[in-house]
LUMVO-349265 format. One line per field, with one value per residue: residue number from 1; x, y, z of N, C-alpha, C in turn. Coordinates in Angstrom, 1 decimal, always signed. Example, Ala and Ser with C-alpha at 12.3 -4.5 7.8 and 13.67 -1.06 7.14 Angstrom:
2
k c(1,2)
nX c(+13.2,+12.8)
nY c(-5.7,-2.2)
nZ c(+7.8,+7.1)
caX c(+12.3,+13.7)
caY c(-4.5,-1.1)
caZ c(+7.8,+7.1)
cX c(+13.2,+12.9)
cY c(-3.3,+0.0)
cZ c(+7.8,+7.9)
//
This chain:
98
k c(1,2,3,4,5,6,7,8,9,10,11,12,13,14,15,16,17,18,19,20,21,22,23,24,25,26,27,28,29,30,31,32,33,34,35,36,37,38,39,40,41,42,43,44,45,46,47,48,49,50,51,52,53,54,55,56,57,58,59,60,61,62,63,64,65,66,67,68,69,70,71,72,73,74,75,76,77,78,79,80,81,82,83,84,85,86,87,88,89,90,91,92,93,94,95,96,97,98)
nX c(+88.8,+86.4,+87.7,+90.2,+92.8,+91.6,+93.3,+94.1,+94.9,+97.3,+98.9,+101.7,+102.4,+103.1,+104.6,+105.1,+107.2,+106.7,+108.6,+109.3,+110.5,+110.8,+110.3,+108.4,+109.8,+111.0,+113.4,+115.6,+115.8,+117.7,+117.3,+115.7,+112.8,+110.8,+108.1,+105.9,+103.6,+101.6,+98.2,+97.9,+99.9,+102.8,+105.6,+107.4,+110.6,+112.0,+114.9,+116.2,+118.3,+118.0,+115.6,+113.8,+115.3,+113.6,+113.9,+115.0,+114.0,+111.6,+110.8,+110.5,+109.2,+108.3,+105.5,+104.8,+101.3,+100.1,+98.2,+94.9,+93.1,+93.7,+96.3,+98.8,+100.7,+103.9,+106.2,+108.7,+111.4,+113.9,+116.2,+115.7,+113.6,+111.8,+109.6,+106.5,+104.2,+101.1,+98.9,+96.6,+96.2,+93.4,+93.6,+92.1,+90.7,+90.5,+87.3,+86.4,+88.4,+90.5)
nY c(+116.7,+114.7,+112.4,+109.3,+110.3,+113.1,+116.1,+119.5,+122.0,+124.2,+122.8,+121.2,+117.9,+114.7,+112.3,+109.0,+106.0,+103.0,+100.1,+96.6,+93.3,+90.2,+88.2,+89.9,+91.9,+95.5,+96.9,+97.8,+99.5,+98.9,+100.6,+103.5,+105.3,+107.8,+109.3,+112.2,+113.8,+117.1,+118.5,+119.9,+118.7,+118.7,+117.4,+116.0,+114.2,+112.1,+110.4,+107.7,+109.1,+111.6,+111.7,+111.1,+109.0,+108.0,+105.7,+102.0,+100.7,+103.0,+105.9,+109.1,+112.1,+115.6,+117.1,+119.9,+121.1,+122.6,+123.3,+122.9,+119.8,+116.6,+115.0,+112.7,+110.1,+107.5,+105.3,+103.0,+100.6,+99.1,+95.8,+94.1,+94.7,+94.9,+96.9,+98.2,+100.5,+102.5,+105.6,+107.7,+111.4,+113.8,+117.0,+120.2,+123.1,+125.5,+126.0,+127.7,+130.3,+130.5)
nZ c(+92.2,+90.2,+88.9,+89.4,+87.5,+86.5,+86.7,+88.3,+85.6,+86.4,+88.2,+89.3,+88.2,+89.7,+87.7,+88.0,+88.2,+88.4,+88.8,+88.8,+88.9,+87.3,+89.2,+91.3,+92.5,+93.5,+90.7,+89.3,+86.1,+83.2,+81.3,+80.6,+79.2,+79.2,+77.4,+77.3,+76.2,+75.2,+75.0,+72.8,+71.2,+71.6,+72.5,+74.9,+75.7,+78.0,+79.4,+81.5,+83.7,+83.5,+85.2,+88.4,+91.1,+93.6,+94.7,+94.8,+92.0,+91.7,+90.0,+89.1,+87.7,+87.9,+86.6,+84.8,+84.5,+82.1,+80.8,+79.4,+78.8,+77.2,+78.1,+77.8,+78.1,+78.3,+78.8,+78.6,+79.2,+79.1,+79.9,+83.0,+85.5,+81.8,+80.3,+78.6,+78.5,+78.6,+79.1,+80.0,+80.9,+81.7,+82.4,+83.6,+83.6,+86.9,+88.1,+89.9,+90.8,+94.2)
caX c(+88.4,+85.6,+88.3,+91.3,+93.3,+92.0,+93.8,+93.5,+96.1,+98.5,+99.0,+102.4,+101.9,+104.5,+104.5,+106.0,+107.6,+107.8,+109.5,+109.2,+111.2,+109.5,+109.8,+107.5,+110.8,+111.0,+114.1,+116.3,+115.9,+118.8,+117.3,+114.2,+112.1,+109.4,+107.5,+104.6,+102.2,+100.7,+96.9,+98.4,+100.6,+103.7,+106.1,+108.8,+111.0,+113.3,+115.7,+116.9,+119.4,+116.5,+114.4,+114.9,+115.4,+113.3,+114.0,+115.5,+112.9,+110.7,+111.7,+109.5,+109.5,+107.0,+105.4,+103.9,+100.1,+100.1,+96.9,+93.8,+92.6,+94.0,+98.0,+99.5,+102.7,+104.5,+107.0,+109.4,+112.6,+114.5,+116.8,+114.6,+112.4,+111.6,+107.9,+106.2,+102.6,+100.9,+98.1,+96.5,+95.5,+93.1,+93.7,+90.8,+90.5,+89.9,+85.8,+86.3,+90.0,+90.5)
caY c(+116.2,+113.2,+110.4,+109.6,+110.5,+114.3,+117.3,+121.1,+123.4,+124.7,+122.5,+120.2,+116.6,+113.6,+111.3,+108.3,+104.7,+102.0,+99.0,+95.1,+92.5,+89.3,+87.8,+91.0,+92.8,+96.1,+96.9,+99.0,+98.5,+99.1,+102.3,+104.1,+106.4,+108.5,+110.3,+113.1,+114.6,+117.7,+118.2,+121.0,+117.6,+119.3,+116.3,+115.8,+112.9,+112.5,+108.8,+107.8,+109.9,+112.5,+111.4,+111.6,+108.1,+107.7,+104.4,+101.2,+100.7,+103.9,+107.1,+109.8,+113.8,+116.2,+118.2,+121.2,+121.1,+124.4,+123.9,+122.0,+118.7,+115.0,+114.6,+111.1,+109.6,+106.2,+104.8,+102.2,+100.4,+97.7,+95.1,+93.5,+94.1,+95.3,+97.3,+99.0,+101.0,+104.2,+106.1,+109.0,+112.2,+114.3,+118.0,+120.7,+124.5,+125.6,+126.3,+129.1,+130.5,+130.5)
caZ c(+90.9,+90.0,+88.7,+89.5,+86.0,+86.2,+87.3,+87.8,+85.1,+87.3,+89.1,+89.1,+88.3,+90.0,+87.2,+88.6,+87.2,+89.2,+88.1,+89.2,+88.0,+87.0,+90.5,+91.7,+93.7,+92.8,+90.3,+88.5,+84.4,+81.9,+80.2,+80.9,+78.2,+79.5,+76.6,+77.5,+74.7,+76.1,+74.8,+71.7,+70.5,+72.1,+73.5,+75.3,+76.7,+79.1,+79.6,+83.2,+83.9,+83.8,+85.8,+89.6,+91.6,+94.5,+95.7,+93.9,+90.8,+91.8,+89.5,+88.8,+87.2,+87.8,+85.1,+84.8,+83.4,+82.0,+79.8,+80.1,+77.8,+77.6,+78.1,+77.2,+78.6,+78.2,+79.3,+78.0,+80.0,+78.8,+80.8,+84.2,+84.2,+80.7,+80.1,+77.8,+79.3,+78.0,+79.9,+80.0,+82.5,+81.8,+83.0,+83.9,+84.7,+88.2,+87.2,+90.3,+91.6,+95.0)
cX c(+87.6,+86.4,+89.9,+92.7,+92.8,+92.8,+93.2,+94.9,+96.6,+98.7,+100.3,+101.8,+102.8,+103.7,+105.7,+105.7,+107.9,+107.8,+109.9,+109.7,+110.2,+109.0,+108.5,+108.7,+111.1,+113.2,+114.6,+116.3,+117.3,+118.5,+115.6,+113.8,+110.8,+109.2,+106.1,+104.2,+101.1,+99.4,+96.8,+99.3,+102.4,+104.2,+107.4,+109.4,+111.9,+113.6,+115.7,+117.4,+118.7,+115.5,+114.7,+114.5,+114.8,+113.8,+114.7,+114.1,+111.7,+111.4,+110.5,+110.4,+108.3,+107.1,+104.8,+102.7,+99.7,+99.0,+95.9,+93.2,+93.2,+95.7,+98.1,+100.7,+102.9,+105.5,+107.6,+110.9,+112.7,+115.5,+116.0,+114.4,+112.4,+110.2,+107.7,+104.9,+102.9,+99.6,+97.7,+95.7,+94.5,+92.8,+92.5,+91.6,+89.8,+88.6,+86.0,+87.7,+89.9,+91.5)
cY c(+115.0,+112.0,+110.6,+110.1,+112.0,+114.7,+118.5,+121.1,+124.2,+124.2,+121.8,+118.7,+115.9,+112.5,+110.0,+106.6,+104.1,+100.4,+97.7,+94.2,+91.1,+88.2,+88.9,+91.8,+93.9,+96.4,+98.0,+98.4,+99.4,+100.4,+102.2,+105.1,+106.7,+109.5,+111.2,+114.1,+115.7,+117.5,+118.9,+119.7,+117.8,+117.6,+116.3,+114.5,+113.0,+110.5,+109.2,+108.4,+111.5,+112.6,+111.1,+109.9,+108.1,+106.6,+103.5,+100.9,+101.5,+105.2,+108.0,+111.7,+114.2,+117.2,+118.7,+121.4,+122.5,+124.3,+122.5,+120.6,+117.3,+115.0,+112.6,+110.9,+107.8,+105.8,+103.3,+102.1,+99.0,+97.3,+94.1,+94.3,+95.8,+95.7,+98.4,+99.3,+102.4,+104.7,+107.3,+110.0,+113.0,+115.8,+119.6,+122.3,+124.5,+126.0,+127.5,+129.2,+131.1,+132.4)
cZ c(+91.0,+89.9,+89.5,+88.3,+86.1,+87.5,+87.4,+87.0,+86.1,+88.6,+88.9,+89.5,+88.6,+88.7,+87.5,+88.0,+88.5,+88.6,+88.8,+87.9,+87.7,+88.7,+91.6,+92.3,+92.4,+92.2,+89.7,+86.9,+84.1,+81.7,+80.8,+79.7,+78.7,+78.2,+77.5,+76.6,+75.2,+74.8,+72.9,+70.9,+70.9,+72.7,+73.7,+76.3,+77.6,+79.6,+81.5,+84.2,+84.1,+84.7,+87.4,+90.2,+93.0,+95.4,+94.5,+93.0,+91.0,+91.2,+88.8,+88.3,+87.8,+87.0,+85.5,+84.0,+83.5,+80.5,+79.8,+78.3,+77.7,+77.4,+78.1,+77.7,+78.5,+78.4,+78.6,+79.1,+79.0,+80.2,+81.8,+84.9,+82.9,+80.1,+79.3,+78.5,+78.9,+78.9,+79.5,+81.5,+81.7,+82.6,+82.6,+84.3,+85.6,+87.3,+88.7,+91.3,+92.6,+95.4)
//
C-alpha cells in the first residue's frame, strides 16, 4: 500500500493499544473502550476483558476489513494512565487478485 493507515479488504487488521503511564512506563489502565466504525457506519466495541493482553499496557484485537473505504476506531481507558485518541485506516480493494 502508498501510506501507512491503508490496507487491502480481506485482509485482518491487529489493532493495537498501548498504554504509558505518565512517567512513560508502559501500564495497565482501569477500563479500556475500543470503538470501530466500519466505512457503511456499522460499529462495534469491545472493553478489556475483550481485548487480548499482549504484554503489561499492550492489548490489541484484530478485525476483519471486510469492505473497502475509511474505518474509524478510538479508544478510551481510564485509571493510569488515562487516554482518549481516535484515528483512522483507510481500506482498499486488491486492484488485481493474486
Amino acid at each position: 500500500m502508498s501510506t501507512d493507515n491503508e490496507y487491502w479488504v480481506g485482509a485482518p487488521l491487529r489493532l493495537q493499544i498501548t498504554c504509558r503511564n505518565a512517567a512513560g512506563d508502559l501500564a495497565d489502565p482501569d477500563t479500556i473502550t475500543l470503538r470501530v466504525k466500519d466505512p457503511s457506519g456499522n460499529a462495534a466495541s469491545y472493553n478489556k476483558a475483550q481485548l487480548t493482553k499482549a504484554s503489561t499496557g499492550i492489548y490489541y484485537t484484530d478485525e476483519d476489513i471486510d469492505e473497502s473505504g475509511r474505518w474509524y476506531w478510538d479508544v478510551e481507558t481510564t485509571g493510569d494512565p488515562a487516554v482518549t485518541a481516535s484515528t483512522y485506516f483507510t481500506a482498499r480493494t486488491r486492484p488485481i487478485d493474486a
